[in-house]
C-alpha positions in Angstrom: 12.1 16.3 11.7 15.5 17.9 11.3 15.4 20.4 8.7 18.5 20.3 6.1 17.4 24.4 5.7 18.5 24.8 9.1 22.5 24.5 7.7 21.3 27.3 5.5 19.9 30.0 8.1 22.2 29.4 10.9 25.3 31.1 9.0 23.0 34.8 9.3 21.3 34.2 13.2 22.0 36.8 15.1 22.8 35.4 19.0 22.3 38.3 21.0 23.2 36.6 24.3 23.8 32.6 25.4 20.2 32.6 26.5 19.0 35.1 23.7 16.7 35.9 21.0 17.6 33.9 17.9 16.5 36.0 14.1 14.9 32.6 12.5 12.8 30.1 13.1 13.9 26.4 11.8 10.7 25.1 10.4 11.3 25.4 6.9 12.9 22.6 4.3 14.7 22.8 1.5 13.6 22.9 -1.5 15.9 20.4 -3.1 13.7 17.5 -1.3 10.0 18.9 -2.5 7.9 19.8 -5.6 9.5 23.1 -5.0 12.5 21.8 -6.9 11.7 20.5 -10.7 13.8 17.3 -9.8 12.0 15.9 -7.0 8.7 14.5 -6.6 6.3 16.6 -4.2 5.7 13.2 -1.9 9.2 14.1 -0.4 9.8 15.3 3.0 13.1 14.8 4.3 14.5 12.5 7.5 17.5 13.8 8.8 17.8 12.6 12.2 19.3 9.5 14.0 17.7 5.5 12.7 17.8 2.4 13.9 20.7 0.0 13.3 20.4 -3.6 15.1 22.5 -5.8 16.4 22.2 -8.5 13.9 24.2 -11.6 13.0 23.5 -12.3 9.0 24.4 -15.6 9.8 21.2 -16.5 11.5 18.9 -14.6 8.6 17.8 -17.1 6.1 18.5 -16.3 2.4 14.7 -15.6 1.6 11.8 -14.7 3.5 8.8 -13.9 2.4 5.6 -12.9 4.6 3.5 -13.8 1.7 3.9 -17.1 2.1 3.2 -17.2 5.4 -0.1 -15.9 5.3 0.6 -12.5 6.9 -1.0 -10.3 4.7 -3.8 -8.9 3.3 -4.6 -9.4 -0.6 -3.6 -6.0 -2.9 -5.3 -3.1 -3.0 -5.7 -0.5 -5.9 -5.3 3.1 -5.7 -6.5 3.8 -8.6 -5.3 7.3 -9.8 -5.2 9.2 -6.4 -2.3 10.3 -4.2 -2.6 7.4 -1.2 0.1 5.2 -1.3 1.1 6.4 1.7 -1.5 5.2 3.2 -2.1 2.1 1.4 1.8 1.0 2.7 1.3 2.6 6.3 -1.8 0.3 6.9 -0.5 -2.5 5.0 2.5 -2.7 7.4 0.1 -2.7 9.8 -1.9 -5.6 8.9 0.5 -7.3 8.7 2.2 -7.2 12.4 -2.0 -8.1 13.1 -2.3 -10.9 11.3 1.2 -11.8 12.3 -0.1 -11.7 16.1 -3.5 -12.9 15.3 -5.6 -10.3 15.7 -6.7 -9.9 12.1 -7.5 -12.4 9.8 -6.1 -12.6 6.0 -8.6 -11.9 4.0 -10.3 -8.8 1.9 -12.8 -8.2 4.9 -9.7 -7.2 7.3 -8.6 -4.5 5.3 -7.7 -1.4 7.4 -9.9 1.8 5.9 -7.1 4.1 3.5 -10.1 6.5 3.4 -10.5 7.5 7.0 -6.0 7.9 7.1 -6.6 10.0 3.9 -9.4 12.5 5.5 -7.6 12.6 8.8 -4.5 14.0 6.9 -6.4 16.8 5.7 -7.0 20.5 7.6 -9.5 21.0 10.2 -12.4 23.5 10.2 -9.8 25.9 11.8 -7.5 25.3 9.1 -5.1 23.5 11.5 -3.4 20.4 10.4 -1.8 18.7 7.1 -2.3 20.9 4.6 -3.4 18.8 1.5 -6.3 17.7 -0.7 -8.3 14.4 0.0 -7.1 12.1 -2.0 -5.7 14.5 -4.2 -2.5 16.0 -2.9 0.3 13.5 -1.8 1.3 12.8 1.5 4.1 11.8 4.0 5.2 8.9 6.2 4.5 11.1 8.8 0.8 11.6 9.0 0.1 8.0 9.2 2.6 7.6 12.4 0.7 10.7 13.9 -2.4 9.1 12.8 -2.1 5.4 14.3 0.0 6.7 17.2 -2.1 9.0 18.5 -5.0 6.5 18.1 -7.1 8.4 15.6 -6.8 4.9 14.2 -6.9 2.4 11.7 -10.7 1.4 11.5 -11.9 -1.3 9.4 -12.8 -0.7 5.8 -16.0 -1.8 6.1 -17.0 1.3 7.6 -15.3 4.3 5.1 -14.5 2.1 2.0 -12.4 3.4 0.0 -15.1 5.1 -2.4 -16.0 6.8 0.6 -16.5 10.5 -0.4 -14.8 13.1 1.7 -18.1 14.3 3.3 -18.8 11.3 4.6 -15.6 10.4 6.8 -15.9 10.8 10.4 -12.4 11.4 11.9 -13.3 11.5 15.3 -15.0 8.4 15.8 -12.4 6.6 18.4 -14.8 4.0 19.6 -14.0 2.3 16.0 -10.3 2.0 16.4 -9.9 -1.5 17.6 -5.8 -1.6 18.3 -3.6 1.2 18.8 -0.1 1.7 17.5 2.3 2.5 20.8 5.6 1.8 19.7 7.5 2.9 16.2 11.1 2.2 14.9 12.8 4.1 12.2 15.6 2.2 10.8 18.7 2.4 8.8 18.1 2.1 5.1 21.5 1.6 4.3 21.6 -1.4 6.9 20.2 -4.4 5.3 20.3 -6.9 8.4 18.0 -5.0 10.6 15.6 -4.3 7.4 15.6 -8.4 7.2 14.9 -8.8 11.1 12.3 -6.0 11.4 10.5 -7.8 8.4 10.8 -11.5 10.1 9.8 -10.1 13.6 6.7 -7.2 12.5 5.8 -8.6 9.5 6.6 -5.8 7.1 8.8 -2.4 6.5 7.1 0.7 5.0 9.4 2.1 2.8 9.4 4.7 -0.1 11.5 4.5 -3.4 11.7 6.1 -6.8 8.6 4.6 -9.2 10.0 6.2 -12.5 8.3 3.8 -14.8 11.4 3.5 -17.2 13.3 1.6 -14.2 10.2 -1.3 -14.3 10.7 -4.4 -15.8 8.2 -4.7 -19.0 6.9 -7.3 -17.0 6.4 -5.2 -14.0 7.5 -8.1 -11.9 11.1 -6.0 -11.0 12.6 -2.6 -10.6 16.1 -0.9 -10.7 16.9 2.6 -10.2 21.1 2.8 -10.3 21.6 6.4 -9.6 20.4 9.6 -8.3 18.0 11.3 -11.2 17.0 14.9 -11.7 13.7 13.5 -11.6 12.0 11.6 -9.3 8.3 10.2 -8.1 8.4 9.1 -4.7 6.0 6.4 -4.2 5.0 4.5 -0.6 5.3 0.2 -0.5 5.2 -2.2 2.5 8.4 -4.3 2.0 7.3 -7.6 2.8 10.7 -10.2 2.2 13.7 -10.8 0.7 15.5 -13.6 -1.8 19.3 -13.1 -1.6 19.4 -15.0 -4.7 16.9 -13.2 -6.7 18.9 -12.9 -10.0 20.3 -9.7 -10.9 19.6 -10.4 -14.8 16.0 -10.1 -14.1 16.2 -6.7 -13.9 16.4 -4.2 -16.8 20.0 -3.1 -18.2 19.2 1.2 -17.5 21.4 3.3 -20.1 21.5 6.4 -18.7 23.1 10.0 -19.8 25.9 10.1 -17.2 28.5 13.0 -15.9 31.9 12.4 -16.4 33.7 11.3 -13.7 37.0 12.4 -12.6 38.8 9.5 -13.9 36.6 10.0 -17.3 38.1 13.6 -17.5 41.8 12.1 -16.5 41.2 10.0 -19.8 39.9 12.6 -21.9 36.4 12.3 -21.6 35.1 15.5 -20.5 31.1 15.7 -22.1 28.2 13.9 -20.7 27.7 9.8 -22.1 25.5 7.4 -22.4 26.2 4.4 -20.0 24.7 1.1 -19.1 23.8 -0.2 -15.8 22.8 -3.2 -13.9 22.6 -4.4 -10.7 26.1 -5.9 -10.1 24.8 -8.7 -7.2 21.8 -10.9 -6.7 19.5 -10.4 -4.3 15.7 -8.1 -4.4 13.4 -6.9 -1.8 9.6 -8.5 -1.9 7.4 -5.3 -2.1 3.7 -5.1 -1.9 2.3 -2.9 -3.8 -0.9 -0.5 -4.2 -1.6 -0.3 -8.0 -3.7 -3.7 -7.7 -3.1 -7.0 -9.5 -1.0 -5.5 -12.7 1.1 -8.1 -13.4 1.9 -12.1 -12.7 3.0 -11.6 -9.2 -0.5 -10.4 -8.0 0.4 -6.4 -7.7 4.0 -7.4 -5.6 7.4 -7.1 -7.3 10.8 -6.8 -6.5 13.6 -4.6 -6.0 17.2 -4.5 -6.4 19.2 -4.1 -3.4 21.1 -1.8 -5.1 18.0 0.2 -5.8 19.3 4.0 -5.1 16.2 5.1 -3.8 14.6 2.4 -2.5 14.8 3.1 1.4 15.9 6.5 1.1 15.4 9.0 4.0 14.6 11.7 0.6 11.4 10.8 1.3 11.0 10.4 4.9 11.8 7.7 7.3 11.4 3.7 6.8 10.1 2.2 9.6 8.3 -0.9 11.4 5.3 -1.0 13.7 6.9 -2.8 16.7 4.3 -2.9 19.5 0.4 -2.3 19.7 -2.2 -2.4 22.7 -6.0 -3.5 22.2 -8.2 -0.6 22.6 -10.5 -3.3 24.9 -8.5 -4.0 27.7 -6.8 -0.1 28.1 -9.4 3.0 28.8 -7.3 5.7 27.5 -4.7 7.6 25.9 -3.9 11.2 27.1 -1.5 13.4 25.0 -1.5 17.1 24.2 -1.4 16.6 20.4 -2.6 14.2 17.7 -0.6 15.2 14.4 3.1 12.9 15.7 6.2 14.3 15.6 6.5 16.5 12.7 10.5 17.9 14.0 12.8 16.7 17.0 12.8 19.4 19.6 16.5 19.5 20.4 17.0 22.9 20.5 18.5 22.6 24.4 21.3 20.8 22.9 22.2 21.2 19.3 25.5 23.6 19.9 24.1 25.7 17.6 21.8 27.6 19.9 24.0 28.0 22.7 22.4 26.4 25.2 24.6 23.6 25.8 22.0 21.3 27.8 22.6 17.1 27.3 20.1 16.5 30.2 16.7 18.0 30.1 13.1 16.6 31.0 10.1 17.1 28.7 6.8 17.3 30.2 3.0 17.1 29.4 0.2 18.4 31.2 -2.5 15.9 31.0 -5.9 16.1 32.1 -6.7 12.8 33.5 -10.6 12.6 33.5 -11.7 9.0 34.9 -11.5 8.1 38.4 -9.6 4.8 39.3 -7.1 4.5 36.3 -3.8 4.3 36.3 -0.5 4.7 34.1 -0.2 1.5 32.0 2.5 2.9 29.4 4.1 5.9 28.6 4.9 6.6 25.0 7.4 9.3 23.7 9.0 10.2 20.6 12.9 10.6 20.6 16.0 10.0 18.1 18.2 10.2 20.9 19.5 6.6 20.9 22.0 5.5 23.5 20.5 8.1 25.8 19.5 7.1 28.9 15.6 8.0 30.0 13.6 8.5 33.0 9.9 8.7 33.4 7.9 11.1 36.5 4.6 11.9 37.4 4.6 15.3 38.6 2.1 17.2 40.5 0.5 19.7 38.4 0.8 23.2 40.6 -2.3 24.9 40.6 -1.3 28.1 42.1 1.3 28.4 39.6 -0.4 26.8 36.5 2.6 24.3 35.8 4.4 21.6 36.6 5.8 22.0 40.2 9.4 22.7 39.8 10.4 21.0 43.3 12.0 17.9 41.9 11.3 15.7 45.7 7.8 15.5 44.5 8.8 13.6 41.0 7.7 10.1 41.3 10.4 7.9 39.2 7.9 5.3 37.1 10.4 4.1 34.9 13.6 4.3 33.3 16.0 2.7 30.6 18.0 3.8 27.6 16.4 4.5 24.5 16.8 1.6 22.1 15.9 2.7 19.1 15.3 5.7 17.4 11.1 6.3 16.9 8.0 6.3 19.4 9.1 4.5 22.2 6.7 2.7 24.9 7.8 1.9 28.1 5.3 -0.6 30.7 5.0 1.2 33.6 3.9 -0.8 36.8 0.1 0.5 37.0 0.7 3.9 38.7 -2.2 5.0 40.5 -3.2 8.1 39.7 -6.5 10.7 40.4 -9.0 12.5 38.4 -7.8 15.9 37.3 -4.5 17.5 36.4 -0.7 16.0 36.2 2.4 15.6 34.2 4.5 13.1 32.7 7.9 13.8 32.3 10.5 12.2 30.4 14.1 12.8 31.0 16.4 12.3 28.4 20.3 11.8 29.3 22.4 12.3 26.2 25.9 12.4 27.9 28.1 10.7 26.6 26.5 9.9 23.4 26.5 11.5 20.0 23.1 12.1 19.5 21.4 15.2 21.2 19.1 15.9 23.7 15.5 15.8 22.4 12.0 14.3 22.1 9.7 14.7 19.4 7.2 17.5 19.0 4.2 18.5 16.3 5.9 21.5 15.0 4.7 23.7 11.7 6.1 23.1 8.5 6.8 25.4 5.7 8.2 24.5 2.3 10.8 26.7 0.7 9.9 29.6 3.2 6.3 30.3 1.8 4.5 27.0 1.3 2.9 25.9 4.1 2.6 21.6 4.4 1.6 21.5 7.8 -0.3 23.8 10.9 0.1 22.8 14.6 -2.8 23.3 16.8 -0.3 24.0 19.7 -1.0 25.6 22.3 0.5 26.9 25.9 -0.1 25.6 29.2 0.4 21.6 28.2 4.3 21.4 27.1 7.1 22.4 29.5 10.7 21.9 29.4 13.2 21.8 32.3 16.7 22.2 32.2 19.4 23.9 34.0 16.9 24.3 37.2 14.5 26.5 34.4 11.1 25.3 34.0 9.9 26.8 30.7 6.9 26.5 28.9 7.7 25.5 25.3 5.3 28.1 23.6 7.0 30.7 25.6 10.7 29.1 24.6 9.9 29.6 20.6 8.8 33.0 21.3 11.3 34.3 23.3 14.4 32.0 21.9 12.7 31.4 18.2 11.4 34.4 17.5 8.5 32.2 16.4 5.0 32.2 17.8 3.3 29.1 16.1 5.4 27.0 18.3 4.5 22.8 18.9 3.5 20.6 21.3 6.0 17.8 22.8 4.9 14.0 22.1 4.8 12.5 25.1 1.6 9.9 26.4 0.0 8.1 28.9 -1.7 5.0 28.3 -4.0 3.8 31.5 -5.7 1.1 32.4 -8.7 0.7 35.5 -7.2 0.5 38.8 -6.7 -3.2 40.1 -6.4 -1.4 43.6 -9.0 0.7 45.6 -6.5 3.7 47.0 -7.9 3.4 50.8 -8.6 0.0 51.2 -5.5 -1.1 53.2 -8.2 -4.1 54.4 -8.9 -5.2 51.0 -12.7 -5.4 51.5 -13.5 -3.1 48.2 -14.6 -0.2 50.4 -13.2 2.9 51.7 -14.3 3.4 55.3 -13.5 4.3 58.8 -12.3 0.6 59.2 -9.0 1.0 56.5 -8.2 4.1 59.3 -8.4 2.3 61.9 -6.4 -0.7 59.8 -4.0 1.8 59.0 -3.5 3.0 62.3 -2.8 -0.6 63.4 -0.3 -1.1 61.1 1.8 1.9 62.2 1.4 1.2 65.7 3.6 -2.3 63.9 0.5 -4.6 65.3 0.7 -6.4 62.0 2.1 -6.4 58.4 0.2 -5.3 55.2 0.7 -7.5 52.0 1.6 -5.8 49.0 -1.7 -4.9 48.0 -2.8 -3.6 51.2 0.5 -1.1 51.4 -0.4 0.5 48.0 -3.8 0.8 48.6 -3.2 2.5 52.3 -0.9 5.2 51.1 -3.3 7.4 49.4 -1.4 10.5 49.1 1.3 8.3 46.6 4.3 9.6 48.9 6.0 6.2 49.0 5.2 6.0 52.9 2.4 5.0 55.4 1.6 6.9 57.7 -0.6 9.3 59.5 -1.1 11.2 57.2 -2.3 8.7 54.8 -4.9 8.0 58.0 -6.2 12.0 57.7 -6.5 11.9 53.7 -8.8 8.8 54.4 -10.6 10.5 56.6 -11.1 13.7 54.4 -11.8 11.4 51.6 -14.9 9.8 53.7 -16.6 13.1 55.1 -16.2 14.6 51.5 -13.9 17.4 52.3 
C-alpha cells in the first residue's frame, strides 16, 4: 500500500537519468501511523490509495438494516486477551456473505478457524513472511486478504479451535479450505451509502475504529469517539447494519482537553480547555464484536456515525468480501505469491519516478501442472479505478526464459474497466490451456483517469526505517512488466530503478477449471485419433461445417484458426513427438 513516508524521501532522491537509478527504496511507513509513535496503537498500518465509492441512491436504502436479524451470522466469539481481532472481523465478514449465499449455516459449528488465520500470519521457517507473534503481536487487515485470497483459507474451526496451540496448526493444508475468496472491495469510509449497500448485498463490512474504553457507554451497548486523540488502540469489527434513528443521547457526552481554535484565540482564549461533546445527529452502525457476550446486546454494539475513527484508513482499509468460488467444482489457483498485496506497484506511473507510463501490462509466470484445465477466472489486485483492463495469455519463451515480447502471440481473454478499487475477478470463457509454462497478463489503461497505472504486489515492509513488519519471499523469473516496448522483470526493475534488492511479486491469478473440451477432437467422439485429422482435413477442404464445439476442439495450437497446421499438431500429438 502507498506509503505516506514516500512524501518524506522523494524531496532527497537523487534521478540520475529519466530511466535511472533512484537513492531510496519506498517501503517504509511513517511512524505517525504505528507503535513507533506513542500516539498510535501498533495495530495501524496505513491505506493511502484509491476506495470504493458506489453509485448509490439513499432513497432506496431503508433506515435500518440489520444482518442479525436476518440470520446471517454466526453467534460472538471471545478473544480473550490476545491480539486477533483482526481475524475474528476478517472471518466474521466472511461468514457472513456464506450464510448469506447458503453455504454455511448459522450456528457455533460454522465458525471459520481464527487460529489457523493467526498462524498463517506468522514467519516461515526461512523467516519470510508477517513478522509477528502468534496470538501475541497484533495484526493488519492485510494478512487476512492475503490469506483468503490466495486460498490459504478459511477452514472450519472444528479442525484448529481456537485453543489450538501454535505447534499444532498446519498452514498448508489446502484440501481443508472449502470456498475461496476471489474478489475484494475497499471502500470509502467517508461515504456512508456504499457502506449501507456493501452491508445489504455481502452481509457485512470489516472495519477498524478506535476502542479507547473511556468512549464506551457504561453499558457497553454504544461508542463515540469525537476527535482525533494522541492516543489510540486500533481494534478490528465486522459492521453488520445500521439504524438512522439510533438516538444520539445514547451515547456518552466526551469532555475532552481541547486546542484552541482560531476563533477561540480571536476571542481571547488562547490555553488548552476542557470541552463537551456529543454526537450532533442520530443514527449508529451495528458492529459485531470479538470480546464475547459482555453486555445486553450479546457482544454487538453500536457506533456513532460521527465516530472519528470508526472506518478510518489509519488503520488500513475497510472492505467487503464480494465474490467467492467453491473449492469443489474449480481445480486450482496458480499465483506467484500468497502474502496479498502488501503496496501498489505504480512506480511506471507516479510522476515521481519519471517514467511517465499510463499503459503498462503486468504479468505472471505460472506453472500450470494438470493436463486438460483451463482459465476459469483471473484475479488481480489494482486501485486503479476507471482504468480500463485487458487480460492475455502469453506464451512463456523458453529460449529466453520470459514472456515472449511479440505482442501477435497475446491471446485477448478478457477485458473491462476496473470497478472498484480491491482484488478484482473477471470470468473468463474457459480458455484452454496445456501443462507447463505461461503468463497471464493484465493491462491496465489509466488514460484519462486520475488514478495511476498499477496492480498490486507483495512488497517488504519496514516500520520507521528499522522495524521490519513484513518479508516477501519474492523472487525473479515469475513477475514481468511491459511498457514502452520494454519487457522487464520486476526483481530486476527494483534493483536497477530502486536500488532495492528484496523486491515483490505482482498479484495476479488464474483460477481453472477441467476442460469441458478434448483439444483434438474436432469429431466429438472423446478421442484424439487419426480420424479428428482426417475430420479436420474435410472441413478445410469446406466439405462440411464444425459446431462450436468441434472448431475449439480442432484448433489445437489456440491460434484462433483451423487449418493445416492444426492437422500436423494432431498428428505429432498421436505418434508422441
Amino acid at each position: 500500500m502507498k506509503r505516506i513516508f514516500r512524501n518524506v524521501i522523494l524531496s532527497v532522491v537523487i534521478i540520475t537519468t529519466v530511466f535511472g537509478t533512484y537513492s531510496a527504496t519506498a517501503a517504509n511507513i511513517h511512524p505517525h501511523y504505528t507503535g513507533a509513535d506513542v500516539g498510535f496503537s501498533s495495530t495501524a498500518l496505513p491505506f493511502e490509495n484509491p476506495v470504493t465509492t458506489l453509485e448509490v441512491d439513499e432513497y432506496t436504502l431503508p433506515q435500518s438494516y440489520s444482518s442479525r436479524d436476518l440470520n446471517y451470522l454466526t453467534p460472538v466469539r471471545n478473544q480473550q486477551n490476545t491480539e486477533s481481532c483482526w481475524a475474528f472481523g476478517s472471518l466474521a465478514t466472511l461468514e457472513a456473505l456464506l450464510i448469506k449465499n447458503g453455504k454455511l449455516t448459522p450456528e457455533e459449528s460454522q465458525w471459520l478457524s481464527v487460529a489457523h488465520m493467526d498462524a498463517w500470519g506468522t514467519p516461515r521457517s526461512d523467516t519470510t513472511g508477517w513478522q509477528r507473534t502468534y496470538k501475541v503481536s497484533p495484526g493488519y487487515p492485510y494478512i487476512a486478504l492475503g490469506y483468503l485470497t490466495s486460498w490459504s483459507g478459511a477452514v472450519k474451526d472444528s479442525l484448529y479451535p481456537f485453543t489450538s496451540p501454535f505447534e499444532d496448526v498446519k498452514i498448508d493444508d489446502p484440501e481443508n479450505v472449502k470456498y475461496g475468496v476471489s474478489g475484494v472491495m475497499y471502500i470509502d469510509g467517508t461515504d456512508p451509502e456504499t457502506i449501507k449497500k456493501c452491508i445489504m448485498d455481502y452481509g457485512a463490512v470489516s472495519a477498524n475504529y478506535n476502542s479507547t474504553s473511556k468512549f464506551l457507554s457504561n453499558d457497553q451497548t454504544s461508542h463515540y469517539c469525537p476527535t482525533k486523540q494522541t492516543s489510540v488502540s486500533g481494534h478490528s469489527i465486522s459492521v453488520v447494519g445500521w439504524d438512522d434513528n439510533y438516538s444520539k443521547d445514547n451515547f456518552l457526552t466526551q469532555s475532552l482537553l481541547t486546542q484552541p481554535t482560531e476563533e477561540d484565540k480571536a476571542n481571547g482564549i488562547t490555553e488548552p480547555y476542557y470541552k463537551d461533546y456529543s454526537p450532533q445527529n442520530d443514527g449508529a452502525w451495528l458492529c459485531k464484536n470479538s470480546w464475547g457476550g459482555n453486555n445486553s446486546l450479546g457482544g454487538y454494539f453500536w457506533i456513532s456515525y460521527e465516530d472519528y475513527y470508526v472506518f478510518s484508513d489509519s488503520f488500513g482499509p475497510s472492505y467487503c468480501i464480494t465474490d467467492f468460488v467453491s473449492r469443489a467444482e474449480y481445480n486450482n489457483i496458480y499465483q506467484v505469491e500468497k502474502f496479498g498485496a502488501t503496496y501498489e506497484f505504480t512506480y511506471l506511473s507516479d510522476p515521481a519516478f519519471r517514467i511517465n507510463s499510463q499503459n503498462n501490462v503486468f504479468i505472471n509466470v505460472l506453472d500450470f501442472s494438470r493436463d486438460e484445465e483451463c482459465i476459469d477466472k483471473v484475479v488481480f489486485e489494482t486501485t486503479s479505478i476507471g482504468a480500463k483492463y485487458d487480460l492475455y495469455y502469453i506464451p512463456y519463451d523458453e529460449t529466453a526464459q520470459s514472456p515472449t515480447e511479440d505482442t501477435s502471440l497475446w491471446t485477448e481473454i478478457g477485458s473491462g474497466t476496473v470497478p472498484y478499487s480491491g482484488y478484482i475477478c473477471d470470468d473468463i470463457e474457459n480458455f484452454d490451456i496445456n501443462k507447463g509454462k505461461a503468463c497471464i497478463g493484465v493491462r491496465i489503461d489509466a488514460t484519462g483517469t486520475e488514478e495511476l497505472s498499477g496492480v498490486g504486489i507483495s512488497e517488504w515492509l519496514n516500520v520507521a526505517g528499522d522495524k521490519r513488519v513484513f518479508t516477501t519471499d519474492a523472487k525473479s523469473g515469475v513477475s514481468y512488466i511491459y511498457y514502452k516496448g520494454i519487457m522487464d522483470d520486476v526483481m530486476d526493475f527494483y534493483s536497477d530503478m530502486l536500488n532495492d534488492t528484496e523486491g515483490g511479486n505482482l498479484v495476479i491469478k488464474a483460477i481453472t477449471t477441467k476442460q469441458s473440451n478434448l483439444m483434438g477432437d474436432a469429431n466429438l467422439d472423446n478421442q484424439v485419433n487419426v480420424a479428428d485429422v482426417t475430420f479436420i482435413q474435410k472441413f478445410i477442404n469446406k466439405e462440411f461445417d464444425l459446431e462450436e464445439n468441434a472448431l475449439i476442439n480442432a484448433d489445437f495450437n489456440k491460434d484462433g484458426k483451423v487449418n493445416i497446421k492444426d492437422c500436423t499438431a494432431i498428428q505429432k500429438f498421436i505418434a508422441q513427438i
